[in-house]
N, C-alpha and C positions, 0 to 999 in steps of 0.2 A: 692489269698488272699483278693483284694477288692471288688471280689463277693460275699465272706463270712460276708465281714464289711457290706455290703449294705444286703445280705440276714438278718442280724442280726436287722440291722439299720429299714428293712419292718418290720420282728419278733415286736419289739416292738411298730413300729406302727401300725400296725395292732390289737395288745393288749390293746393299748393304748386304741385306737375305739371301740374294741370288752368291755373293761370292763368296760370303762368310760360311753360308753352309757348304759351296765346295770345298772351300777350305776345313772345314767338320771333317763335311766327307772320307775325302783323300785321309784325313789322321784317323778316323775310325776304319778305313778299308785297308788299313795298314798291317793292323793288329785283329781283324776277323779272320772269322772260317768260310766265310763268304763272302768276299768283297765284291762279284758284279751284283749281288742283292742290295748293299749300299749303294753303288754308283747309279744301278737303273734305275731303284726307289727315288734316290734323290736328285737325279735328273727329271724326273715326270714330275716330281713334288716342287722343285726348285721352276720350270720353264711353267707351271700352270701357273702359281702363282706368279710368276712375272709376266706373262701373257693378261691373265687376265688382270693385274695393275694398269698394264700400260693400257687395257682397251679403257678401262672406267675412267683412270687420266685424261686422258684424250678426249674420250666422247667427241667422237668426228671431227676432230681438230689436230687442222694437223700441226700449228704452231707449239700447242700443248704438247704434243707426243714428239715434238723434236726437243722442247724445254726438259721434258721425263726422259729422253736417250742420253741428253747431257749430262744430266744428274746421274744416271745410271753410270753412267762411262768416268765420273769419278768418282762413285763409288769402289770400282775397282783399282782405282790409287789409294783410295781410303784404308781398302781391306790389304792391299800388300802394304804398304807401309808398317799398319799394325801386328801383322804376320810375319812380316821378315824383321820388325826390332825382337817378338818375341823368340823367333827362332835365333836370331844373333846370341840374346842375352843369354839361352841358353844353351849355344853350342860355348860362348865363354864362361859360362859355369863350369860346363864339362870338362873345360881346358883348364880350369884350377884345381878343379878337382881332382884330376888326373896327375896334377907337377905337384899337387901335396903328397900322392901315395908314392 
């Protein structure tokens, strides 16, 4: 049972890393002079380390490594949630600050 709690507990960190840095990503490839060097860097950087999470998770198991896809799979509610309150607050930043000028 507390192999499951920690496979779960990697699951989301792992997700955490994989979605939070595409989300890096994308806002650093926005504003470079070369953004597919962002996106391939941190596609190879981003799938090794979650490759090789999930294989050390698991270790041949495959109840583990479905307990780590779970985790993973809400980590990516984790990271939008986080993502879209911060983009909200500040697109309504924007929108006061625009009806003050």
């Amino acid at each position: 049972m507390a192999t499951m709690v920690l496979a779960c507990i990697a699951g989301l960190v792992l997700g955490i890393l994989f979605f939070g840095g595409l989300w890096f990503t994308v806002k650093m490839a926005v504003s470079s002079k070369i953004p597919a060097l962002w996106f391939f860097g941190s596609f190879l950087l981003r799938v090794s380390i979650t490759l090789t999470g999930f294989y050390y998770t698991a270790s041949g198991n495959w109840q583990r490594l479905l307990v780590c896809l779970l985790g993973f799979i809400a980590a990516r509610f984790i990271v939008m949630h986080f993502t879209r309150s911060n983009e909200a607050k500040q697109l309504q930043l924007d929108k006061e600050i625009s009806h003050e000028a």
